[in-house]
N, C-alpha and C positions, 0 to 999 in steps of 0.2 A: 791666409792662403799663400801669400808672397814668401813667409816663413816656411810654412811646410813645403813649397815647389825648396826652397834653398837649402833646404836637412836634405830633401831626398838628392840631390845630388850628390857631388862628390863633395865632400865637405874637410874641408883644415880646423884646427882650434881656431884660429881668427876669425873664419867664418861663421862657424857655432857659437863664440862668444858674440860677434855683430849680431846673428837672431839673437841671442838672451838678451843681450841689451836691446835692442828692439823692443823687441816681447814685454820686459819690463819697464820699457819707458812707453808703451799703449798700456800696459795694467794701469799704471799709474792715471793717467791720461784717462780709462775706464772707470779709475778711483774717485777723484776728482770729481768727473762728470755726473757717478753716482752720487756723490755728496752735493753737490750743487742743485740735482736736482729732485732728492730728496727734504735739502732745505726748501725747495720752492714750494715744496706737496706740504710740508709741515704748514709755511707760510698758510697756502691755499684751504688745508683743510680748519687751519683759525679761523680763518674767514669764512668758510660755509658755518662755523660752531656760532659765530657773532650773529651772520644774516639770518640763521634760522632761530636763536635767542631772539630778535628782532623781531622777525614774524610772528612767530608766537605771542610776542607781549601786543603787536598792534593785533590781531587775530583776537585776542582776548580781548582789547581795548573796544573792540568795535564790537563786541558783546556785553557789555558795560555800559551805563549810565554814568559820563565821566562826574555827575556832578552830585548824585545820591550814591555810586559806589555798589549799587546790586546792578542785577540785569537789567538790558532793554528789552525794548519788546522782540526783537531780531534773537538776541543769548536767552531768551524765555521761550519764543518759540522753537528753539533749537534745545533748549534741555527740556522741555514737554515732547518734542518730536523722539527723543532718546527716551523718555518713561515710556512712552505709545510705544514702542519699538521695541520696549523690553517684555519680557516674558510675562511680567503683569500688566502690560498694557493701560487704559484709564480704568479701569474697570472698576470700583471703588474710591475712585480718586474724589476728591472736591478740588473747586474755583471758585475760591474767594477775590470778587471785585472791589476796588474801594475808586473813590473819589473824592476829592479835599472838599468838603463845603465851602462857599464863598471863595474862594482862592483867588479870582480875579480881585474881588474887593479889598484882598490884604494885600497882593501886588500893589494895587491901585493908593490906598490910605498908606501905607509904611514903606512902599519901596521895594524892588525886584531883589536885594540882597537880604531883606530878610523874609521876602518869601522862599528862595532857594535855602535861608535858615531852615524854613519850617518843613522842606519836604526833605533837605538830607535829614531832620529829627525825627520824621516818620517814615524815610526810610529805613532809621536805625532801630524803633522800635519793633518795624517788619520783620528785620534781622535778629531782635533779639527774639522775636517769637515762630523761631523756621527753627527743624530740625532733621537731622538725616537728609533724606533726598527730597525736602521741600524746595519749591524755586518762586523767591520774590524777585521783582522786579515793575521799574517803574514804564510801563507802554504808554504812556502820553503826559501830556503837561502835567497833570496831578493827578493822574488816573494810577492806578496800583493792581498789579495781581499777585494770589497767591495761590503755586500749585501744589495740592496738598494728596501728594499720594498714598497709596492704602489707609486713607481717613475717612469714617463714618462723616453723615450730615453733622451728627450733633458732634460731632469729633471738629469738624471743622465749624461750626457754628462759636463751639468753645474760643479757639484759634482766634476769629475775625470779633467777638468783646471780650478778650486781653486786649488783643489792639486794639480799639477802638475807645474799652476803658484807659489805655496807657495814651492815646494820643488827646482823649477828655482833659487827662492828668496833667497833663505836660501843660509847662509854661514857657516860651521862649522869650528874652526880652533883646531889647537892641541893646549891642557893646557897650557904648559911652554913659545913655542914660539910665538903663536899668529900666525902661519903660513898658 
């Protein structure tokens, strides 16, 4: 403003050169300022790419079994809530339950790390017998489900002895002894 009141006057070279140089010394000063604080915004928007990377992974974490590596029962009931909510709904669906036999007793006789052996091992065989939009997951101590959508009875009858033969099958022993 202070420039334009000073053109419209009566104005000399010296005067008009003093606006340009003004004028160009705020561009600048406007330059600057832009550059400053578009490095802030680059800075700032890093940071929202990290903290939402972040979220995500604890988001995900807390739908997780940190210690068999499928779902809890929380990430189970929220990807069965998402099959209900889809356009095939349960309808067809099977729920296959399991439970570790004696579990406390192998806890108890060999010790809490090689019972958490035996249920990441049957949790991997869970996993190796899911496919498409099946969801394993471990809902309690040793308790197991499996959602088995658009699968007959004998469809998921099938499903629950593989597992159940593969978990017969299996031998886990301790590290050191081989026992």
């Amino acid at each position: 403003r202070e420039s334009r009141s000073d053109l419209a006057q009566e104005t000399t070279v010296a005067k008009i050169q003093q606006v340009v140089s003004r004028l160009l010394s705020e561009a600048l000063r406007m330059e600057t300022m832009t550059q400053i604080l578009a490095e802030k915004l680059d800075g700032r928007t890093q940071e929202v790419k990290v903290l939402t990377k972040q979220l995500q992974q604890a988001q995900s974490e807390a739908l997780i079994d940190p210690l068999c590596g499928i779902h809890n029962r929380r990430g189970f009931l929220r990807e069965a809530k998402t099959v209900l909510e889809s356009n095939a709904g349960l309808e067809g669906s099977a729920l296959v339950l399991a439970d570790v036999d004696h579990f406390k007793q192998i806890n108890d006789t060999y010790g809490h790390l090689l019972g958490d052996k035996v249920l990441r091992t049957i949790a991997g065989i869970f996993r190796e017998n899911i496919k498409g939009r099946d969801i394993a997951a471990r809902v309690g101590g040793e308790e197991f489900a499996l959602l088995l959508p658009q699968t007959t009875l004998q469809g998921a009858h099938t499903v629950a002895e593989q597992i159940r033969a593969a978990v017969a099958r299996g031998r886990i022993y301790r590290d050191r002894t081989q026992e």
